[in-house]
Every structure is written in structure tokens, then in C-alpha cells.
C-alpha positions as CSV (number, residue, x, y, z in Angstrom):
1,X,8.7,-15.3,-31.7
2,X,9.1,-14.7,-27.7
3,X,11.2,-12.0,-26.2
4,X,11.8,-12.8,-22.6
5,X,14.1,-13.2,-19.7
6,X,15.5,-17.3,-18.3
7,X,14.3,-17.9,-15.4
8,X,15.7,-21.7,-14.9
9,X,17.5,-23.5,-17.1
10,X,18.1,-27.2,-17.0
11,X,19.1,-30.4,-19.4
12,X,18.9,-34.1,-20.1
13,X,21.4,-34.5,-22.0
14,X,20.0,-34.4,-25.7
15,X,17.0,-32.2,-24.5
16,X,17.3,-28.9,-23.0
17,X,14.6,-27.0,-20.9
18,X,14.6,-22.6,-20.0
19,X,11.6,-21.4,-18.1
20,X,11.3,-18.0,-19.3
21,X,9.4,-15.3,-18.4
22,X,8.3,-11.8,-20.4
23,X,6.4,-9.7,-17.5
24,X,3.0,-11.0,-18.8
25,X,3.7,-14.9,-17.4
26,X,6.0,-17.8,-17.6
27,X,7.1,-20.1,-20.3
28,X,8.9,-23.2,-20.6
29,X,10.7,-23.8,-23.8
30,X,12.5,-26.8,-24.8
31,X,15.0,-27.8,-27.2
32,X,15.8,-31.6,-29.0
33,X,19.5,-31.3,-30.0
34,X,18.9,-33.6,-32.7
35,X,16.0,-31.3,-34.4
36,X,17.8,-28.3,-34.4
37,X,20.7,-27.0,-35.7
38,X,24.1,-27.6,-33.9
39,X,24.5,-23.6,-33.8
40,X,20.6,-22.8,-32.3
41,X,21.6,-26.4,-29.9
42,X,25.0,-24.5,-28.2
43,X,23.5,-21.0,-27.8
44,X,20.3,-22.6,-26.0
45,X,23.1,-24.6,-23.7
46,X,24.8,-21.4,-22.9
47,X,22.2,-20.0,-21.3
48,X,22.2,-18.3,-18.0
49,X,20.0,-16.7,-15.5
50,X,18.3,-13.4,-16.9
51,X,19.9,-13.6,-20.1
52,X,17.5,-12.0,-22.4
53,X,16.6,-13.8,-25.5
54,X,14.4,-14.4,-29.0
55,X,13.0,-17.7,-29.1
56,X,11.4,-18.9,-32.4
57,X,9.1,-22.2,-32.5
58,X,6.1,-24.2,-32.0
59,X,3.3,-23.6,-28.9
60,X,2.1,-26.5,-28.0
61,X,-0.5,-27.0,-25.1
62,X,1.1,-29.3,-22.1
63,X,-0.6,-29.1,-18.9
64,X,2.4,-30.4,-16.7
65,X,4.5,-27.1,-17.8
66,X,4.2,-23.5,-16.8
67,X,1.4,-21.4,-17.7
68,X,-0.2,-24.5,-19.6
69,X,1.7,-24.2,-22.9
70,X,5.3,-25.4,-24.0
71,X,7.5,-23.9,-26.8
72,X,9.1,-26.4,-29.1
73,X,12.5,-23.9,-30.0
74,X,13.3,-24.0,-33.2
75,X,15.9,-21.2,-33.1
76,X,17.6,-18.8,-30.2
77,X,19.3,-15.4,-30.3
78,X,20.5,-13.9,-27.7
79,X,20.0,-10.4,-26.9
80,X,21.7,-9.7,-23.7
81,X,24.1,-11.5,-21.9
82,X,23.9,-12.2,-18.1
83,X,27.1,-13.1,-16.2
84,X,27.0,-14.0,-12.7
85,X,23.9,-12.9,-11.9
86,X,24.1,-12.0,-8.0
87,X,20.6,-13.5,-7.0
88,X,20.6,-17.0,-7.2
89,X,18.2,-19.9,-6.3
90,X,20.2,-20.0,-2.7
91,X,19.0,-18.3,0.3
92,X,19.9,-14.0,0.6
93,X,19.7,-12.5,3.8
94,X,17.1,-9.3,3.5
95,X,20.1,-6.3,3.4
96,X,21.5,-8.3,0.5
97,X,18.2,-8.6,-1.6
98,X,17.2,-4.7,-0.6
99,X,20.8,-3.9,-1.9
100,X,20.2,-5.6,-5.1
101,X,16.6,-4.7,-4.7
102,X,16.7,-3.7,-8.4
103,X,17.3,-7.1,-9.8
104,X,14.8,-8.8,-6.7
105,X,12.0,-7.3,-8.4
106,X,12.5,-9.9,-11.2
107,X,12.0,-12.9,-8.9
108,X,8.2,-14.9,-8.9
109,X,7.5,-14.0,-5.4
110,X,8.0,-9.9,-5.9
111,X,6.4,-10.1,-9.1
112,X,3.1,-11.5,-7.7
113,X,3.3,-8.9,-4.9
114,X,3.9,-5.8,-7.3
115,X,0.7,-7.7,-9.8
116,X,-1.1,-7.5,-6.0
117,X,-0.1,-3.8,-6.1
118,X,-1.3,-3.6,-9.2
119,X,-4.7,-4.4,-8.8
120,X,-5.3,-2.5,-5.4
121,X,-4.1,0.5,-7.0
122,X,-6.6,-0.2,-10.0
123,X,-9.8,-0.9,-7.9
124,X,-8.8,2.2,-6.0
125,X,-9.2,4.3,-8.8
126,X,-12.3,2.1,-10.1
127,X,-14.1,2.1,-6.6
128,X,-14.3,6.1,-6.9
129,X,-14.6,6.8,-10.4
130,X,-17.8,4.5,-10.1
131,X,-18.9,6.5,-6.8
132,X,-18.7,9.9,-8.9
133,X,-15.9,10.9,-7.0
134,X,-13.7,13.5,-8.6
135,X,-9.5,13.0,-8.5
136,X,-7.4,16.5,-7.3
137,X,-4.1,16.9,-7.2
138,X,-2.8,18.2,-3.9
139,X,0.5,19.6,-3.8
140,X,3.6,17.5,-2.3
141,X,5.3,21.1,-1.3
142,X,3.2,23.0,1.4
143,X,3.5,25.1,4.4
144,X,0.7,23.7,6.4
145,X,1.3,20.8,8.9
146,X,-1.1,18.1,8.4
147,X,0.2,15.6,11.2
148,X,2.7,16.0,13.8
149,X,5.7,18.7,13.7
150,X,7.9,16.3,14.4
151,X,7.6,14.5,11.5
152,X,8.4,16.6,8.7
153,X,10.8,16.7,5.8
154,X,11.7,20.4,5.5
155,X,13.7,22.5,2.4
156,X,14.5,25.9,1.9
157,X,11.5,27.6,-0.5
158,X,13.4,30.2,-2.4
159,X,12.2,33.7,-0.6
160,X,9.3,32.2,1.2
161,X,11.0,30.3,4.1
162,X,10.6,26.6,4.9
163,X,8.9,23.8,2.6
164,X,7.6,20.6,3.8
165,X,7.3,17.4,1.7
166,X,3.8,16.2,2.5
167,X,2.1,14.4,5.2
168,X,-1.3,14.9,3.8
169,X,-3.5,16.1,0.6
170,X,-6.3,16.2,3.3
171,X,-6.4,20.0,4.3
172,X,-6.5,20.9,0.5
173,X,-9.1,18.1,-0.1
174,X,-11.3,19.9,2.1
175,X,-11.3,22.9,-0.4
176,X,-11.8,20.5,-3.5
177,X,-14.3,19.1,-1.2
178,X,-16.8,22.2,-0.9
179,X,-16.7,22.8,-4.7
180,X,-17.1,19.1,-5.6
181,X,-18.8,17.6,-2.8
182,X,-16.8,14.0,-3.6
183,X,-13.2,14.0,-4.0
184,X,-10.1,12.5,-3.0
185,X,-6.4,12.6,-3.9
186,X,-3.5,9.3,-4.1
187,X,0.2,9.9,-4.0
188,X,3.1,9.7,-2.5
189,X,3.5,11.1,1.1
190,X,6.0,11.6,3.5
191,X,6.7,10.7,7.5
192,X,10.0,11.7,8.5
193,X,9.7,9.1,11.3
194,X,12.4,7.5,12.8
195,X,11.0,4.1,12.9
196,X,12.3,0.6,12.0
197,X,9.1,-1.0,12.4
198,X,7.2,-3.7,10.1
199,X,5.3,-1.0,9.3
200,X,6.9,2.1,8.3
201,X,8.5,3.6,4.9
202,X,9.6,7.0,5.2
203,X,7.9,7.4,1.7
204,X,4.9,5.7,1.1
205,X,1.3,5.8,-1.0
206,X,-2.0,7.2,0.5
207,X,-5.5,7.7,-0.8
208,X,-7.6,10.2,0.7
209,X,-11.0,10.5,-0.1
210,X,-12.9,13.8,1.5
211,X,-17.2,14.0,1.3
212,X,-19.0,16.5,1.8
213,X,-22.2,16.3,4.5
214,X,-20.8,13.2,5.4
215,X,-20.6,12.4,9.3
216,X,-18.3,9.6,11.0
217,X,-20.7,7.0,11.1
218,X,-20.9,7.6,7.2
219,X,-17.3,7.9,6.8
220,X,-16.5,4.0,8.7
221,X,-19.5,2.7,6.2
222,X,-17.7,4.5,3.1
223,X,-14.7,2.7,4.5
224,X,-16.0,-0.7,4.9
225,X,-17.6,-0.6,1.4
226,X,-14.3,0.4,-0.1
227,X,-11.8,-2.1,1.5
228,X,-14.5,-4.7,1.2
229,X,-14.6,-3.8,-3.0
230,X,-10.6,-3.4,-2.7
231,X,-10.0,-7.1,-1.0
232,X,-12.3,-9.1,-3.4
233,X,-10.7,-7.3,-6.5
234,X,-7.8,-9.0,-5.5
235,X,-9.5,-12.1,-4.5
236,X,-11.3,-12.1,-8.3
237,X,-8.5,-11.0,-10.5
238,X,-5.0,-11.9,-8.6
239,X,-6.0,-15.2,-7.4
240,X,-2.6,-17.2,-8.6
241,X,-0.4,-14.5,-7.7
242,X,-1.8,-15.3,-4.1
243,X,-1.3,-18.8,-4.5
244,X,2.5,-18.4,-5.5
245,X,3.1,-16.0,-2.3
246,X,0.6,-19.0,-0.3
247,X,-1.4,-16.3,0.9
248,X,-4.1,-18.4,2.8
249,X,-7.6,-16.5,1.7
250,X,-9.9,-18.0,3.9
251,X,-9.5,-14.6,6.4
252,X,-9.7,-12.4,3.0
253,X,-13.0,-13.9,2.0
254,X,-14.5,-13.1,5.5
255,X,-14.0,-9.6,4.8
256,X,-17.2,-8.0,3.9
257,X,-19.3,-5.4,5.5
258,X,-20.4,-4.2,8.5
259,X,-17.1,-4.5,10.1
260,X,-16.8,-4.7,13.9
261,X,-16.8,-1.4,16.3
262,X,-15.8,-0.5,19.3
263,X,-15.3,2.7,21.1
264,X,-11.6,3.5,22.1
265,X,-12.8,3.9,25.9
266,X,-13.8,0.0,25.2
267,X,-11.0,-0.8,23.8
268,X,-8.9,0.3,26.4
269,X,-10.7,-1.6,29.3
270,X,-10.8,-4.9,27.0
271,X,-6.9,-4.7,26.1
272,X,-6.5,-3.9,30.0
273,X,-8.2,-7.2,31.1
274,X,-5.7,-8.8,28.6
275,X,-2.9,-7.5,31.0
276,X,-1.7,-4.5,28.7
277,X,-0.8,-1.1,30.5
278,X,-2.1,1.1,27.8
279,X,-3.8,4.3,29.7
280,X,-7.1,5.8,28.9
281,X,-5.6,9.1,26.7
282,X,-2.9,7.6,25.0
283,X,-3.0,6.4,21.7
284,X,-2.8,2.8,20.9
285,X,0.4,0.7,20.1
286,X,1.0,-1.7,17.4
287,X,0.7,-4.9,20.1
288,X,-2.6,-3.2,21.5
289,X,-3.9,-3.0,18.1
290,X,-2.6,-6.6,17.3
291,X,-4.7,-8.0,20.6
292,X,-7.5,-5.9,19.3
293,X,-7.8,-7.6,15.9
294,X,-7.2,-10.9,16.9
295,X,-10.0,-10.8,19.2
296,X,-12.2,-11.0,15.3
297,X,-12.6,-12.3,12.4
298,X,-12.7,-9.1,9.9
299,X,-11.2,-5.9,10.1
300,X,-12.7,-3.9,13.4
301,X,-13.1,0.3,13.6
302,X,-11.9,1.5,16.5
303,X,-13.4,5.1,17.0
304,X,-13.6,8.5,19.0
305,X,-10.2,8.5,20.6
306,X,-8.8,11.4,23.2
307,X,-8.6,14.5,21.2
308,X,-5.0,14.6,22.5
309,X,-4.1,11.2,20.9
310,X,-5.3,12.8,17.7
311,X,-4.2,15.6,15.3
312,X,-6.2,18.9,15.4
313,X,-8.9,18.8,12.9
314,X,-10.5,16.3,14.1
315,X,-14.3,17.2,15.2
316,X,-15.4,17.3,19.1
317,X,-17.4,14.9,20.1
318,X,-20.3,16.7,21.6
319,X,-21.4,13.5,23.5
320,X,-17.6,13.6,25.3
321,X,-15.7,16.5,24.4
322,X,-12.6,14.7,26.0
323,X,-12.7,12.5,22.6
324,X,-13.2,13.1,18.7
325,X,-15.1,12.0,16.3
326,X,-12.6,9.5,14.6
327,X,-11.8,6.5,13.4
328,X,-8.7,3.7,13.1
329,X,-10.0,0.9,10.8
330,X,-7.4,-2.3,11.8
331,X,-6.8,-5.2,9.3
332,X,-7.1,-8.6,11.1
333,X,-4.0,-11.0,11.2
334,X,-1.9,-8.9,13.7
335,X,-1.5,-6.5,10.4
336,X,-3.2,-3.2,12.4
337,X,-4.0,0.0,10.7
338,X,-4.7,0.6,7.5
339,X,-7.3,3.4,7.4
340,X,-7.1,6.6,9.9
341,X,-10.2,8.9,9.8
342,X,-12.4,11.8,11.0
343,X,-15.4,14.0,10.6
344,X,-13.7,17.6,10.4
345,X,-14.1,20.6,12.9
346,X,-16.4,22.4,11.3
347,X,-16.5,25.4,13.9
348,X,-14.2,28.2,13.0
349,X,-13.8,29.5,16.4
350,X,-12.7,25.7,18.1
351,X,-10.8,25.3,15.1
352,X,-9.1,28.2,15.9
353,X,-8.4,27.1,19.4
354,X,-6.9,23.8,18.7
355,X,-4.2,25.6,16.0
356,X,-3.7,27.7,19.1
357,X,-3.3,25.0,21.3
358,X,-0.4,23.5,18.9
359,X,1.0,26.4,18.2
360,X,0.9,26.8,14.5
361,X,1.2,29.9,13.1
362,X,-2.1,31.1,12.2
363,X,-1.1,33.1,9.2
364,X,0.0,29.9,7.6
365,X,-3.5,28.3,8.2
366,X,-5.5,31.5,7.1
367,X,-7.1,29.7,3.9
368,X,-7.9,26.5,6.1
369,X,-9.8,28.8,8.6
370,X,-11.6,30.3,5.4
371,X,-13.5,27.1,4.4
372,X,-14.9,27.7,7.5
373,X,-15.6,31.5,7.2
374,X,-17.1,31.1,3.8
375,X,-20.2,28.2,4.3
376,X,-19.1,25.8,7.0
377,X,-20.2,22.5,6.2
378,X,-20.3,19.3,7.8
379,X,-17.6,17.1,5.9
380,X,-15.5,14.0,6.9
381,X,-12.4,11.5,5.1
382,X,-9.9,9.4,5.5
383,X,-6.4,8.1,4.4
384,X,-6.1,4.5,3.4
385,X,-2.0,3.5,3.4
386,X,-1.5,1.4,0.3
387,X,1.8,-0.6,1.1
388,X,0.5,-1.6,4.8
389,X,-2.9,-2.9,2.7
390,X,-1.0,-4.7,0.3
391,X,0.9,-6.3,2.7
392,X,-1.9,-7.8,4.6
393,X,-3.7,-8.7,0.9
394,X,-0.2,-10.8,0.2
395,X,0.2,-12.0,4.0
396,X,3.9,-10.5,3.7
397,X,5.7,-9.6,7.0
398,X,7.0,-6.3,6.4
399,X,5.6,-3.5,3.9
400,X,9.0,-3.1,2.5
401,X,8.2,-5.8,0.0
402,X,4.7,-3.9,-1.0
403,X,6.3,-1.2,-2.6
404,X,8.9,-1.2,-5.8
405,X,11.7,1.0,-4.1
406,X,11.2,1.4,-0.2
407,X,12.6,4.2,1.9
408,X,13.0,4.0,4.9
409,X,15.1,5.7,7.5
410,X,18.7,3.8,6.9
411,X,17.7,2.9,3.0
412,X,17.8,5.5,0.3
413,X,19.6,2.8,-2.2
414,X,18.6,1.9,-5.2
């Protein structure tokens, strides 16, 4: 017996065909009105869309139908009814399929992104656990600013003032880092950006991985290793869910390390040859980072930006202390950043001067400024943003589709 969802439905007059599905794959079952039961033949015709059902019969192996197998029904009971089911075979525009985004998770195309998901998340976990790298737990409530001020989601904390949802597990991970040496923490995160780009959730999934003695150079060859291990995971394992979004893989299988580099200061004077304005100082736009990418055939690390382009715990570059040592990795195919990074101030006392400089209050960063105090050590990480690397994996448009439930600025429904 099967337990699954129609997908299509469809007759030819004495024989009846469902595709169904069950979340593991799809099956197409068939019915001969004249070998079944005139009962088992009327409930197979009634059918619909997502009803949910019990079909009872004989697998045989038929290469011409889904998933390589057909069921010859001998019975049907239905389980649950479905009337009018909103999402049909037509064409939706997008704010009607996000509105019923509930029910557009069932479709082939979403399920083969979320199996995508799937096995990013997986080879995530797999890529460190097999690196000796130990998982912590940062909190989502903190009073420390990670990123910029001016995108924070703030509460009331009972007695103690102001909350922030988190932009980062990094500051803690530098803790976990100098008692574990290899760490890293994945979750949820939040930008309270005001941004309707392709590439923005308000709510999204980062992994953060923090070493210990590592430098920058070592931190972009940690990177290139693990979205190198991350790609052909999904390359190995999710190879027909690719082929029903018609994710062309010929640019995924190039991706393999050493990736390209090139300084930011290069990067400016090659994107300003190309006729973009960007300034030496300023960070770099989504179009300048498209330009960038298209320019190669793997993903390219572009590194040591202005420190004023760059939040404050990045470490000075002692070669040009108007930049820091830093890191944007971009994913080819106009699909930009998926990986920011650093090696960490180490120095209490220019630490201290760039939380000055931003005016945080230094109370709140007291422990931070400890880890310096207590055995200063030379340490560097990085955040890897899941949806905008699942997006680029599937070749989807907007990272909306990479994640189950998106938020973003004008969407808090379903």
C-alpha cells in the first residue's frame, strides 16, 4: 500500500492514470475499469489535485513512467479530500504563489529546491564535523552589534534595556574559538534591511565558522575548500533535482579550488575601465560585483577592502592601514556574494579605538575586549549565507525561493 498526494490525474476512457507523489518521489498509478471493482473504478475517477489517498496494487517496472515503476491499483481510499485547490497547472503571478506559499511548497519545482537545501545544509554539517570542528550555539538575543546599527531588530529585555535579534554568532565564536581552537555556529539571523533586492530576506540562514591561528590567506583557502566540497555534494547526490529546475552544471563543475583573487584596489580600477563610477573607499554594489564575476569562470575572492567599507573587527592591514584584512568570496553567474570574511583585530588597544570610532558603548563590549586581555591570539572566520548559495546551486533568480517561508520586508505571511 502507498500513502500519497495526486499530482495529475488523467483518463482514456476505460483506463485511468494519477501521478502521485509521497515526499520521497513520484509515482504513477493506473487503473483498468474492467479489472476493478465498479466502487475502487468511481473513487479513482473522482480524484482531484492533492487529494490524499491509499493505493493498494501491483509495482511493476515501466521505464516510460515516473520514477521507473508503475502501480497497477487494485483498490483506492481516500483520505482527504481536496476541493479547488488554488494552485493549478496555469501560470500564478509570484504575490499569488508567496500568498499561498504554504501549498507552493508541494509543487516539483520547490520540492527539488528545498531537496537542494537539503543537501547543502547536510554537507555543511559533514564538511566540519569531518574537519574536527566543534558546533556552539550562539545566542539569537544579544546586546552586542555585530554589523551595522542601522540594521537591527530591537525588543524590550525585561530590566536590562534593549535586545537585538542577531546579526552574527561571530563575536561569541571568537570565545568558543580560544577554548576550542575550531568552531563555528548555523542559524537563523536577522538584517533589519529595508531592501527589495534579489538578494535579501529579512530572516535568513548563516554558517560561521571561527579558527584559531588562522590568518586571511588561510581563511579564503578554508573557504574555497568548503564551497568547493558544498557544490559537488550537490552535484553527486541532487543531480535530478537539478535537472527538473534545468539547472545548466557545466559552471558548477568548474568550481574547484584555488579560486580567483584580486585585491579590492584592483578591482576598483578594472570595474572603472568597464565604465562604472564606483570610488576607491566605498564598498562594492551588487552590479560591480556582477561585472566582477562575469569577468571568470569560478567563484573569485575579492579581499582587503577600506576599513571604512567594513565593520569594526576586522584586522589592519599592516601593509596599508587604509584597508583590512578581508575578504568577499562572489559566486559566478551574476549571483555575487555568498561568503564575507576577516582575520580578527587582535590588538586590544586598536580594537578599542575602532568601538570608539563607532560609538558603541564600551561596557557592552567589555567581554569582547577580554578575549583580547586574557591571551590574544591570531584568529580569523567567515559567514557563508545559505539561501543566496542555494540559489546560485539551483540557478533560481531570487533567494526567496531557497528558503521554506521567506521574510522579507513587506512579507510576514504565511
Amino acid at each position: 500500500m502507498v500513502r500519497a498526494w495526486v499530482t495529475t490525474t488523467r483518463s482514456g476512457g476505460k483506463i485511468g492514470f494519477a501521478v502521485v507523489r509521497d515526499g520521497t518521489g513520484y509515482l504513477q498509478a493506473v487503473v483498468a475499469k474492467q479489472e476493478v471493482p465498479e466502487a475502487v473504478w468511481e473513487r479513482f475517477r473522482s480524484l482531484t489535485q492533492e487529494t490524499s489517498v491509499a493505493l493498494t496494487g501491483v509495482v511493476r517496472i515501466d521505464a516510460r513512467a515516473p520514477g521507473g515503476v508503475e502501480l497497477s491499483a487494485t483498490d483506492v481510499t481516500i483520505l482527504g479530500e481536496s476541493k479547488d485547490f488554488p494552485i493549478t497547472p496555469k501560470e500564478h503571478g509570484t504575490t499569488f504563489l508567496f500568498e499561498h506559499r504554504h501549498l507552493w511548497l508541494r509543487s516539483r519545482r520547490q520540492v527539488a529546491i528545498m531537496r537542494v537545501r537539503h543537501e547543502v545544509v547536510q554537507a555543511i554539517r559533514d564538511f566540519f564535523y569531518e574537519r574536527d570542528f566543534v558546533l556552539v550555539d550562539t545566542p539569537l538575543l544579544t546586546g552586542s552589534i555585530g554589523e551595522s546599527a542601522g540594521t537591527l531588530f530591537e525588543t524590550d529585555y525585561f530590566d536590562l534595556g534593549k535586545a537585538y535579534l542577531a546579526q552574527t554568532g561571530q563575536l561569541y565564536l571568537e570565545a568558543a574559538a580560544a577554548a576550542l581552537g575550531r568552531v563555528y555556529c548555523f542559524g537563523p539571523t536577522f538584517r533589519a534591511e529595508k531592501s527589495k533586492t534579489r538578494r535579501h530576506l529579512t530572516e535568513f540562514w548563516m554558517v560561521e565558522p571561527e579558527v584559531a591561528w588562522y590568518t586571511s590567506e588561510d581563511n579564503m583557502r578554508l573557504q574555497e575548500a568548503f564551497v568547493s566540497y558544498i557544490v559537488e555534494r550537490c552535484l553527486e547526490r541532487r543531480k535530478s533535482d537539478l535537472e527538473v529546475l534545468e539547472r545548466d552544471v557545466t559552471p558548477l563543475e568548474r568550481v574547484t579550488p584555488p579560486f580567483h583573487r584580486l585585491s579590492y584596489t584592483d578591482a576598483v580600477t578594472k570595474l572603472q575601465s568597464q565604465g562604472s563610477d564606483v570610488q576607491w573607499g566605498s564598498d562594492l554594489g551588487a552590479d560591480d560585483e556582477t561585472r566582477l564575476a562575469q569577468e571568470f569562470d569560478r567563484p573569485i575572492f575579492v579581499y582587503n577592502y577600506p576599513r571604512e567599507a567594513k565593520a569594526f573587527y576586522m584586522k589592519e592591514n599592516p601593509d596599508d592601514p587604509r584597508t583590512v584584512l578581508c575578504n568577499d568570496c562572489l559566486a559566478p553567474e551574476g549571483y555575487g556574494e555568498i561568503i564575507g570574511g576577516s582575520q580578527r583585530e587582535d590588538d586590544h588597544d586598536r580594537l578599542l579605538a575602532r568601538i570608539r570610532e563607532e560609538g558603541f558603548p564600551e561596557e557592552t563590549y567589555r567581554w569582547y575586549l577580554d578575549l583580547r586581555r586574557y591571551g590574544t591570539f591570531v584568529h580569523s572566520g567567515f559567514g557563508l549565507g545559505v539561501e543566496r548559495t542555494v540559489a546560485w546551486i539551483c540557478g533560481i533568480p531570487h533567494i526567496r525561493e531557497a528558503i521554506a517561508f521567506p521574510r522579507q520586508m513587506h512579507r510576514l505571511y504565511p
